[in-house]
N, CA, C and O atoms as CSV, one atom per row, in Angstrom:
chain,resi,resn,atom,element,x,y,z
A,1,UNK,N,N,-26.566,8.177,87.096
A,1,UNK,CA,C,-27.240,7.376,86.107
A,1,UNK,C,C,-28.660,7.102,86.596
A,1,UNK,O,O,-28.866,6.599,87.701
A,2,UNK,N,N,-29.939,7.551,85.485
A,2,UNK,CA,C,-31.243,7.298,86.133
A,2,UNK,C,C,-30.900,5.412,85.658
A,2,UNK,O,O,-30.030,4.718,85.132
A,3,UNK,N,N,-32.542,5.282,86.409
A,3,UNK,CA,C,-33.170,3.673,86.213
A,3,UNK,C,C,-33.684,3.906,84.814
A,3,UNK,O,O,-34.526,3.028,84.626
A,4,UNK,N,N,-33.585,4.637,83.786
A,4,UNK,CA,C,-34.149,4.409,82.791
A,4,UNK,C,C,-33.227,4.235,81.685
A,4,UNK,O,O,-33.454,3.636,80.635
A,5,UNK,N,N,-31.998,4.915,82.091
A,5,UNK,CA,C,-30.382,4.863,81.419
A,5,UNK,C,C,-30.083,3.430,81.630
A,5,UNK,O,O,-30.098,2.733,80.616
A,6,UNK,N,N,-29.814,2.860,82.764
A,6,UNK,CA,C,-29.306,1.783,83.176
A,6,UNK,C,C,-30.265,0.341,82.506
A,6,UNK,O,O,-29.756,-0.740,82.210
A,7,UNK,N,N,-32.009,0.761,82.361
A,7,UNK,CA,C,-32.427,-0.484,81.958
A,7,UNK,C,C,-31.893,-0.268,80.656
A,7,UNK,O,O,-31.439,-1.205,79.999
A,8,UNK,N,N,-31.922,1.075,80.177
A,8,UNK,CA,C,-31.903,0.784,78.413
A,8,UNK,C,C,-30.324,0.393,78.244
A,8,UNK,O,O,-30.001,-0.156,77.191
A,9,UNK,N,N,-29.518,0.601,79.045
A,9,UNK,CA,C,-27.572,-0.297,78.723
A,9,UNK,C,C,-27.805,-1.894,78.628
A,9,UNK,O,O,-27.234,-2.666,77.857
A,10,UNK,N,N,-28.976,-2.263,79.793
A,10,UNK,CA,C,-28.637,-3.745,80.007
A,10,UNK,C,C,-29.858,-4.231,78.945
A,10,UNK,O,O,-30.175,-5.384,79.237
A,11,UNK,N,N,-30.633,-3.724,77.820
A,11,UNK,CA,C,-31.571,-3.917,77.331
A,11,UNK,C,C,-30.894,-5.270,76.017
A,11,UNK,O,O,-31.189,-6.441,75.780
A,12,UNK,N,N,-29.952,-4.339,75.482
A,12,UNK,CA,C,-29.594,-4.992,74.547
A,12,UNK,C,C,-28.559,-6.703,74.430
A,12,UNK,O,O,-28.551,-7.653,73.647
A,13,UNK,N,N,-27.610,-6.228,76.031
A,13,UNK,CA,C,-27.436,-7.624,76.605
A,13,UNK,C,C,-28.092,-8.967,76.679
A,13,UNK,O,O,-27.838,-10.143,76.419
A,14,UNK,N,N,-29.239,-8.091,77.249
A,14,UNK,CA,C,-30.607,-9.368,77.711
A,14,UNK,C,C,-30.931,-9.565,76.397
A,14,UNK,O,O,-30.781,-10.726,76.014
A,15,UNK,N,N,-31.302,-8.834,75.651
A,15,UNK,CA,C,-31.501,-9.663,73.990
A,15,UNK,C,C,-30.930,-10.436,73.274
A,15,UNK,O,O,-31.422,-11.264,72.508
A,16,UNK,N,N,-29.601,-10.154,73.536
A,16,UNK,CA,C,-28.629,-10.965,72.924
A,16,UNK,C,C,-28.429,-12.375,73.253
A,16,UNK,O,O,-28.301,-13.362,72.528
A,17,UNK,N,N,-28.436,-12.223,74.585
A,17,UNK,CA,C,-28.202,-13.862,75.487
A,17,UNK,C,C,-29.692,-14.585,75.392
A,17,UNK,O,O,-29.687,-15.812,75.494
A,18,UNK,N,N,-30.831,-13.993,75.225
A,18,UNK,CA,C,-32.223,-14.788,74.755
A,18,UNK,C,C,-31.934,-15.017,73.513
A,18,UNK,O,O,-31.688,-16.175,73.177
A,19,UNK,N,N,-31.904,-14.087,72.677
A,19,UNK,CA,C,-31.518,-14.576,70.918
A,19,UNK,C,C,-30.754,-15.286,70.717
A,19,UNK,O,O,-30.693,-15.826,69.612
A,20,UNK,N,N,-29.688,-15.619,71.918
A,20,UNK,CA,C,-28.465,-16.495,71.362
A,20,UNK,C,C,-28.593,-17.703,71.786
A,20,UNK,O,O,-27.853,-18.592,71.364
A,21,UNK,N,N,-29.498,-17.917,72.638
A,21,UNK,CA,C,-30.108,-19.540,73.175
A,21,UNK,C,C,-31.224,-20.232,72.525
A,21,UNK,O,O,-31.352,-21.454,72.456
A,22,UNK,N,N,-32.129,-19.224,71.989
A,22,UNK,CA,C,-32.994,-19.459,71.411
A,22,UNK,C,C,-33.108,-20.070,69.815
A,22,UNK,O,O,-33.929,-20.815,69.281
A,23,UNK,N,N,-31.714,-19.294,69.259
A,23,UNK,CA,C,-31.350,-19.399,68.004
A,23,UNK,C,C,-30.294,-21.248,68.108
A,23,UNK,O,O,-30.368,-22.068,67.193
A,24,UNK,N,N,-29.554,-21.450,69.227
A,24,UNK,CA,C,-28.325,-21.886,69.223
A,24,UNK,C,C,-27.523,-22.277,68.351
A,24,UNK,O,O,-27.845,-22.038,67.188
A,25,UNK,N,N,-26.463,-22.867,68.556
A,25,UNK,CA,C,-24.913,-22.586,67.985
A,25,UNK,C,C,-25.070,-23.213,66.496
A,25,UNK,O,O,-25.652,-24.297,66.464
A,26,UNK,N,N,-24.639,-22.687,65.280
A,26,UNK,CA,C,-23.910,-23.066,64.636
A,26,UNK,C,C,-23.334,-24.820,64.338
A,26,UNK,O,O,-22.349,-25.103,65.020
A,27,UNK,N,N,-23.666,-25.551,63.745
A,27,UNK,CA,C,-22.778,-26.618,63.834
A,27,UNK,C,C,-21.583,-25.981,63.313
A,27,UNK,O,O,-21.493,-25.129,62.429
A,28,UNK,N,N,-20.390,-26.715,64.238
A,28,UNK,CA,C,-18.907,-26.621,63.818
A,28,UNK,C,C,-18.404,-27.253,62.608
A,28,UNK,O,O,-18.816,-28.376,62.318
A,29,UNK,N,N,-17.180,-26.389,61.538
A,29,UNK,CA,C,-16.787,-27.191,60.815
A,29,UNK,C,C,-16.056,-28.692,61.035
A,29,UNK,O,O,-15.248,-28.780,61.959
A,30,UNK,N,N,-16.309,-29.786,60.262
A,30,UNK,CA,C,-15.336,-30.540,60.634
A,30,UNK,C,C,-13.920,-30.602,60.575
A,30,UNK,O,O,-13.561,-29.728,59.787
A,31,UNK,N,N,-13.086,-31.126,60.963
A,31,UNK,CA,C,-11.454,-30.990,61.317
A,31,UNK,C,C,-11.572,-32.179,59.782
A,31,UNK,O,O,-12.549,-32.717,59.261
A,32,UNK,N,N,-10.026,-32.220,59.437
A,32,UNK,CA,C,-9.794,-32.397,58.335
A,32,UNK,C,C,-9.712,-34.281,58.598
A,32,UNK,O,O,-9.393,-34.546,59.757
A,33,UNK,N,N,-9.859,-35.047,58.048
A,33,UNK,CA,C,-9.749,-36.264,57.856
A,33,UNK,C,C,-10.721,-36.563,59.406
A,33,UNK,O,O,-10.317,-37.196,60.382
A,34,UNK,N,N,-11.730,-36.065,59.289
A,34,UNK,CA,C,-12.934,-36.406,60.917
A,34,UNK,C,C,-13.548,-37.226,60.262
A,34,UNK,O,O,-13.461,-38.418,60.555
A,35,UNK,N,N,-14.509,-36.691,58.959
A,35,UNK,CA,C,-15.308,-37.916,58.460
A,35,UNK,C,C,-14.818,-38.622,57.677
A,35,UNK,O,O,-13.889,-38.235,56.968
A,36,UNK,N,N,-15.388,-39.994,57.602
A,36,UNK,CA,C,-15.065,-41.045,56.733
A,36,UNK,C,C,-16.388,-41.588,56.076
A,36,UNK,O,O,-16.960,-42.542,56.605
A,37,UNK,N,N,-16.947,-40.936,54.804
A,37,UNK,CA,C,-17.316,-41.280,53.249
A,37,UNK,C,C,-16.939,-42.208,52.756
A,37,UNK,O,O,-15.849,-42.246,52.185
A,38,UNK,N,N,-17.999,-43.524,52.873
A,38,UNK,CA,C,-17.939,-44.550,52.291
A,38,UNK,C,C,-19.259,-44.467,51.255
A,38,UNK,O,O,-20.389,-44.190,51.655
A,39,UNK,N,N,-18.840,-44.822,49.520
A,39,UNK,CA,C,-20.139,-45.295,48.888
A,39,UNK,C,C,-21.223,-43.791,49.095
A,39,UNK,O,O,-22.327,-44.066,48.624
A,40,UNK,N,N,-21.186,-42.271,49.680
A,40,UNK,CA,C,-22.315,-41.919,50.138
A,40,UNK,C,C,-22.210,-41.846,51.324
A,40,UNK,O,O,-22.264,-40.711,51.797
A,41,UNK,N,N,-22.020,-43.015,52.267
A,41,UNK,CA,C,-22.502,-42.926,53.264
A,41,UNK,C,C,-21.875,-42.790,54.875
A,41,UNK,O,O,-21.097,-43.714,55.109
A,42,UNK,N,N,-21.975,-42.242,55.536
A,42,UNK,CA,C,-20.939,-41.796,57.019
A,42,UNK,C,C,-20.603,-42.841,57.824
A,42,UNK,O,O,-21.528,-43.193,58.555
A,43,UNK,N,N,-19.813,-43.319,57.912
A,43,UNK,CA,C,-19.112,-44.594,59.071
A,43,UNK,C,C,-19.553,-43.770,60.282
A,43,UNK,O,O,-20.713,-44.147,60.114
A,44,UNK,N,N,-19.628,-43.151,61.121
A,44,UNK,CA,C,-20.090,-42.580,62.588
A,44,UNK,C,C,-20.954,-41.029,62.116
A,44,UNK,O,O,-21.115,-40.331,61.115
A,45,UNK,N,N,-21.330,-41.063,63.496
A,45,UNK,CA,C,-22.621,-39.836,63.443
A,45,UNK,C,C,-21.965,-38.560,63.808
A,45,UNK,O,O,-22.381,-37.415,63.633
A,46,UNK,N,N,-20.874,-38.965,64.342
A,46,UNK,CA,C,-20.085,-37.718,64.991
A,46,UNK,C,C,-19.166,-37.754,64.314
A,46,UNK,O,O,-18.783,-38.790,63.769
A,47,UNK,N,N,-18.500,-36.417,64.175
A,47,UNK,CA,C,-17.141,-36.114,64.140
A,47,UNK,C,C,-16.524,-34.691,64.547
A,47,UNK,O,O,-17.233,-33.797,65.006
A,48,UNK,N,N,-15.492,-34.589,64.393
A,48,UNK,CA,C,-14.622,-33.592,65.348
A,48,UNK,C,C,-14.867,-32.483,65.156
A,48,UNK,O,O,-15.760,-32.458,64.309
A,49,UNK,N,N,-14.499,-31.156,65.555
A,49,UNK,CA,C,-14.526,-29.846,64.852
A,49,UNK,C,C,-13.367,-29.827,64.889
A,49,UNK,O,O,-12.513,-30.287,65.647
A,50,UNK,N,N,-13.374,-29.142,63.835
A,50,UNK,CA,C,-12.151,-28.405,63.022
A,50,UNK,C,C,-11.496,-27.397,64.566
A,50,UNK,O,O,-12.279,-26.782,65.289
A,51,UNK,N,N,-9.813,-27.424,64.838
A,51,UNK,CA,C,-9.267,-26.472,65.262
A,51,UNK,C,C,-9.399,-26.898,67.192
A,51,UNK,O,O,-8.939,-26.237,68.122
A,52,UNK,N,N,-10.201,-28.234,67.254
A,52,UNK,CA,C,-10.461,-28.589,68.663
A,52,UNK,C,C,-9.922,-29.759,68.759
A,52,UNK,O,O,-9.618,-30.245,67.670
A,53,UNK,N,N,-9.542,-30.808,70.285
A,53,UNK,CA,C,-9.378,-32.053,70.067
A,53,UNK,C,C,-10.507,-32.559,71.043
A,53,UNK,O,O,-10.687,-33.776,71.041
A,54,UNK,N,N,-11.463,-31.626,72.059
A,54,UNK,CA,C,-12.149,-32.223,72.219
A,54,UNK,C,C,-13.940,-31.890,72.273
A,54,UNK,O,O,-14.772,-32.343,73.059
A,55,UNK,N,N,-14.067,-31.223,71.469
A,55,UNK,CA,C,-15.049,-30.851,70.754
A,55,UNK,C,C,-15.909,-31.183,69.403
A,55,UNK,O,O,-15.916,-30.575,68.333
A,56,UNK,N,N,-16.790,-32.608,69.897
A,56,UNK,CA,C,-17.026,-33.045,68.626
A,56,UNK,C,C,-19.051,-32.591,68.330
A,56,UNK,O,O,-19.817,-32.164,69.194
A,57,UNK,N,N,-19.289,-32.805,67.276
A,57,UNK,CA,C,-20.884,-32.441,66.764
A,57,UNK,C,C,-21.315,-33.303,66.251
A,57,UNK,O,O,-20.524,-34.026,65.645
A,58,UNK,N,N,-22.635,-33.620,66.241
A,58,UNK,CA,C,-23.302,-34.625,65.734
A,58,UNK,C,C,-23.811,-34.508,64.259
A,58,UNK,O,O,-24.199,-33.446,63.772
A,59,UNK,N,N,-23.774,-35.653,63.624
A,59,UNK,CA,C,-24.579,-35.162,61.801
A,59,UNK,C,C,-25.545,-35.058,61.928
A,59,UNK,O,O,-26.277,-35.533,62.797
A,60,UNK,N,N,-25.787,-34.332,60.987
A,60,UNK,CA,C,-27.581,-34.126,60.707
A,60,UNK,C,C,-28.748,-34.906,60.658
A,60,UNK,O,O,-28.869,-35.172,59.462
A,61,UNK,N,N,-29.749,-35.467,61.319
A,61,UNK,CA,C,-30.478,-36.241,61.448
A,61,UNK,C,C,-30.971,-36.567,60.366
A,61,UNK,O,O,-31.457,-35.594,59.790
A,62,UNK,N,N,-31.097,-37.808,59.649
A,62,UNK,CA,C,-31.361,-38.654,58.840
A,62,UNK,C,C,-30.364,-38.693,57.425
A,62,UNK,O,O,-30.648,-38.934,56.251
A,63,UNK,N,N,-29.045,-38.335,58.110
A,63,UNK,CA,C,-28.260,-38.365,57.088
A,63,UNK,C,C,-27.850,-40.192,56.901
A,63,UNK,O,O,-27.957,-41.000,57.823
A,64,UNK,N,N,-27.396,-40.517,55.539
A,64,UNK,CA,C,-27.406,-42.560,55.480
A,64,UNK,C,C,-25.711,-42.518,56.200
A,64,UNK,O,O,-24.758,-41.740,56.176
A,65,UNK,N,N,-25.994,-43.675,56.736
A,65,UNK,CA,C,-24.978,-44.549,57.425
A,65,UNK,C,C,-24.932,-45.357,57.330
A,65,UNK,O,O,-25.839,-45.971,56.768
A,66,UNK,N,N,-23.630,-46.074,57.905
A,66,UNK,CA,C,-23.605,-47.623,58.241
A,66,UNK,C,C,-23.443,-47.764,59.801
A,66,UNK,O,O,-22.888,-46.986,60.577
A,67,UNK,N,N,-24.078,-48.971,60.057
A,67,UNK,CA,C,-24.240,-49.041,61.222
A,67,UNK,C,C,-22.967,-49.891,62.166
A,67,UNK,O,O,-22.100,-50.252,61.370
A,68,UNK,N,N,-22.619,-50.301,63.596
A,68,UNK,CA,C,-21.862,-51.529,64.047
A,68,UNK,C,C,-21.670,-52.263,62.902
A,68,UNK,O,O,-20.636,-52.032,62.276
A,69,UNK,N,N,-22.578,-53.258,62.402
A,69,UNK,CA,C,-22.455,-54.300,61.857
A,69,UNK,C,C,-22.780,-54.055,59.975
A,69,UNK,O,O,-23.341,-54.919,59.300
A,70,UNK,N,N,-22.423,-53.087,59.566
A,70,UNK,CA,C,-21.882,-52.446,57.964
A,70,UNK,C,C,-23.051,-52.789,57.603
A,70,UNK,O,O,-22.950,-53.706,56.788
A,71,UNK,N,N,-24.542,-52.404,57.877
A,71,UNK,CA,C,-25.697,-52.131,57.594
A,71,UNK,C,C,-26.507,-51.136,57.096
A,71,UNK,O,O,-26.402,-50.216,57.906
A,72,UNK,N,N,-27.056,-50.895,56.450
A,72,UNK,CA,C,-27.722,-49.311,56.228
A,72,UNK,C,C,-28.006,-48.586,57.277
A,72,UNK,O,O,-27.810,-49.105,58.375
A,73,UNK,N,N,-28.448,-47.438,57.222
A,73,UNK,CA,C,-28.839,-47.090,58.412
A,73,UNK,C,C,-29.044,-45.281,58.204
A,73,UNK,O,O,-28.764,-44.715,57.148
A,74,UNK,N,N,-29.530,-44.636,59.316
A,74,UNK,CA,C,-29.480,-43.377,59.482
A,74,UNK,C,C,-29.059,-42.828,60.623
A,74,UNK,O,O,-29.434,-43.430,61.629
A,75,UNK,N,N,-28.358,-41.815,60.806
A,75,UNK,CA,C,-28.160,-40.910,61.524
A,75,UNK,C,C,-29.340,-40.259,62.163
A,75,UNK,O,O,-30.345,-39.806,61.615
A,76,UNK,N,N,-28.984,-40.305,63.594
A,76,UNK,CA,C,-30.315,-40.321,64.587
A,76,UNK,C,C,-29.738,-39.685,65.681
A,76,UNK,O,O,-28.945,-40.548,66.057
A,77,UNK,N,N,-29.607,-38.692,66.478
A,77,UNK,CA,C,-29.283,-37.627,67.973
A,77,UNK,C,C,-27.466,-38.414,67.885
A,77,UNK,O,O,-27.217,-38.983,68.948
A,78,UNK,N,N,-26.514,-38.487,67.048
A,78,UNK,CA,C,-25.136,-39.266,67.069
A,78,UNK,C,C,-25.034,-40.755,66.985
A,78,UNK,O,O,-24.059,-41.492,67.133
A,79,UNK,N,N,-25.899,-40.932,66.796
A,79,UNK,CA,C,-26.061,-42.583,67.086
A,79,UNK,C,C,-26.456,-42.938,64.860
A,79,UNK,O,O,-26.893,-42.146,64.025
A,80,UNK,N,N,-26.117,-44.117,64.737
A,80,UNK,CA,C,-26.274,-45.042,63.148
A,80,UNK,C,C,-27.390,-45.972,63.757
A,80,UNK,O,O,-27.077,-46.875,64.533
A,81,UNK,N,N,-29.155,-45.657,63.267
A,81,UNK,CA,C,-30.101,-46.377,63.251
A,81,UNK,C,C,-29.998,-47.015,62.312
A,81,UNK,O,O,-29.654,-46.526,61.235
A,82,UNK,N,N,-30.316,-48.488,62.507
A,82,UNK,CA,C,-30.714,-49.397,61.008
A,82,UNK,C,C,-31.738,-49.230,60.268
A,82,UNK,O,O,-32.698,-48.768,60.883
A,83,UNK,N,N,-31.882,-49.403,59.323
A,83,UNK,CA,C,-33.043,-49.543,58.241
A,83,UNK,C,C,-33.079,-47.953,58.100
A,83,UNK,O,O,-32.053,-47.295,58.268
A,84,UNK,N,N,-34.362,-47.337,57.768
A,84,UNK,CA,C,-34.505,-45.915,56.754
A,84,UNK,C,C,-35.377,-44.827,57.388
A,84,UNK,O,O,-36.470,-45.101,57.885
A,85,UNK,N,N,-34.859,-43.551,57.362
A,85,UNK,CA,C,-35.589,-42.366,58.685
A,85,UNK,C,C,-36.892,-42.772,58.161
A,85,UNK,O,O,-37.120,-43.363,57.105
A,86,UNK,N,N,-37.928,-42.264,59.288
A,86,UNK,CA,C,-39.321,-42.081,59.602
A,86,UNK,C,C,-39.781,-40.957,59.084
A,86,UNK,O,O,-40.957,-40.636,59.252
């Protein structure tokens, strides 16, 4: 095998694992009864994936919530901010 065979095998590898970090994952579906829809709005920022028990994903940033204390709020990195996204 030349060095020119061998870079062009590992060529498409190395693309893949840059494209696939660069791009990253997919949010997971949720598992069935994960979220809880109140009014519109998400009681927690997280919930489970579907088919895992300990594999959970965060909602989408500035999706409405309620917060601790049944406040408005938004969805912020898993966390229920009060008051309305920026």
């Amino acid at each position: 095998m030349t060095m020119k065979s061998s870079v062009a095998s590992l060529l498409p590898l190395v693309a893949s694992i840059v494209l696939g970090t660069v791009d990253g994952q997919p949010k997971c579906e949720p598992a069935t009864g994960a979220r809880w829809i109140i009014k519109g709005r998400m009681l927690g920022c997280r919930y489970r994936c579907a088919y895992s028990l300990r594999h959970y994903e965060n909602e989408v940033d500035g999706r409405p919530c309620y917060t601790d204390q049944y406040e408005y709020g938004y969805c912020y990195d898993g966390e229920c901010w009060p008051g309305l996204p920026r």
